[in-house]
C-alpha positions in Angstrom: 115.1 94.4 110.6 112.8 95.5 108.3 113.5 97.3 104.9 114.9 101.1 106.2 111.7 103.0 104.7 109.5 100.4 106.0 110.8 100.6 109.3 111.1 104.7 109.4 107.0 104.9 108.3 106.2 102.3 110.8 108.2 104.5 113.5 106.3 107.9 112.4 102.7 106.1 112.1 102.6 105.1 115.7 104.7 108.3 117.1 101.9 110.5 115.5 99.0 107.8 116.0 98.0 107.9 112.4 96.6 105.5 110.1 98.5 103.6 107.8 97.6 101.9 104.5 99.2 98.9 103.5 99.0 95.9 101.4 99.8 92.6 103.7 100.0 89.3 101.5 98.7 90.4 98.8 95.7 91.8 100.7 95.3 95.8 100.4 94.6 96.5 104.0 93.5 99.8 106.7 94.7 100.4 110.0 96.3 101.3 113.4 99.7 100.6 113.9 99.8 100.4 117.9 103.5 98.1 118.4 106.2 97.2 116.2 109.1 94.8 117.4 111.0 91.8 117.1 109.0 88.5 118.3 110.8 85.2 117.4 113.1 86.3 115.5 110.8 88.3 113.5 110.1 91.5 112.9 106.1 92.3 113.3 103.7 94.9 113.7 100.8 94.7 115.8 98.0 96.4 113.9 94.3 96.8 114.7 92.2 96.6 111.3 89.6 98.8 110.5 89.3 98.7 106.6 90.6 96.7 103.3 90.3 92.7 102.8 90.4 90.1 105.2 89.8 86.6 104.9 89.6 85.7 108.2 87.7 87.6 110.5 85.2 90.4 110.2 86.7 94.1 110.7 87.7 95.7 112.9 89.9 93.1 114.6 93.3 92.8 116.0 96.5 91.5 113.9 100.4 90.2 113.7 101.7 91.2 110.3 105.4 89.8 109.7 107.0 92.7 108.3 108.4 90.7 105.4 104.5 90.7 104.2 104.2 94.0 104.2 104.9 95.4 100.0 103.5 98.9 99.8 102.8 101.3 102.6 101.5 104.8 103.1 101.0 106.7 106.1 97.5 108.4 105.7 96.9 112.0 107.8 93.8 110.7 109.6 95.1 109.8 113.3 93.5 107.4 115.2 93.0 108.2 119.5 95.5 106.1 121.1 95.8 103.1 122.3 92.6 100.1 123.1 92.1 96.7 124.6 92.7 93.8 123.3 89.8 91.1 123.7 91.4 88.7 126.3 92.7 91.6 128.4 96.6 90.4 127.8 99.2 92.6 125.3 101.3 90.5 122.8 105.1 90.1 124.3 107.8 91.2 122.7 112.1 90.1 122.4 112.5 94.1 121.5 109.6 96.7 120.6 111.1 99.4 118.6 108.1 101.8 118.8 104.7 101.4 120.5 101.2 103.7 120.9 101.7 105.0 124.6 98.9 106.5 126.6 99.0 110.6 126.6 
């Protein structure tokens, strides 16, 4: 499992639905936290991108982070709506999701 304060700001980010800031690889990045799980043996969040570096893909745009990439983060107090498609329709699948952005 992630690093306990990792995993506890991850948790409160998508219970509230707010943004977090994080730097991912090296790469200082802005977003929506919408799943966090295990997948593979890994734990990952599922994050939707809406500001910071990415050498990629233009922003906004859908991402896995490994949690093991993840060095700083900070849980902002803008929220973000809920939760949104995905491009081809289908949700990632997890081996356990230990928090996830649920329609209100």
């Amino acid at each position: 499992m992630a690093n306990a304060q990792l995993d506890r700001l991850l948790r409160l980010a998508i219970a509230e639905r707010r943004l977090v800031s994080l730097t991912y690889q090296g790469c200082p990045r802005i977003g929506e936290p919408h799943d966090y799980g295990a997948r593979n043996g890994k734990d990952q969040v599922n994050f939707f991108q809406i500001g910071g570096v990415s050498r990629s893909s233009p922003l906004p745009t859908w991402r896995t982070l490994d949690a093991t990439g993840i060095t700083l983060i900070e849980v902002l107090d803008q929220h973000f709506a809920g939760t949104r498609e995905t491009p081809s329709g289908r949700h990632l699948k997890w081996d356990r999701l230990y928090a996830t952005v649920t329609p209100r």
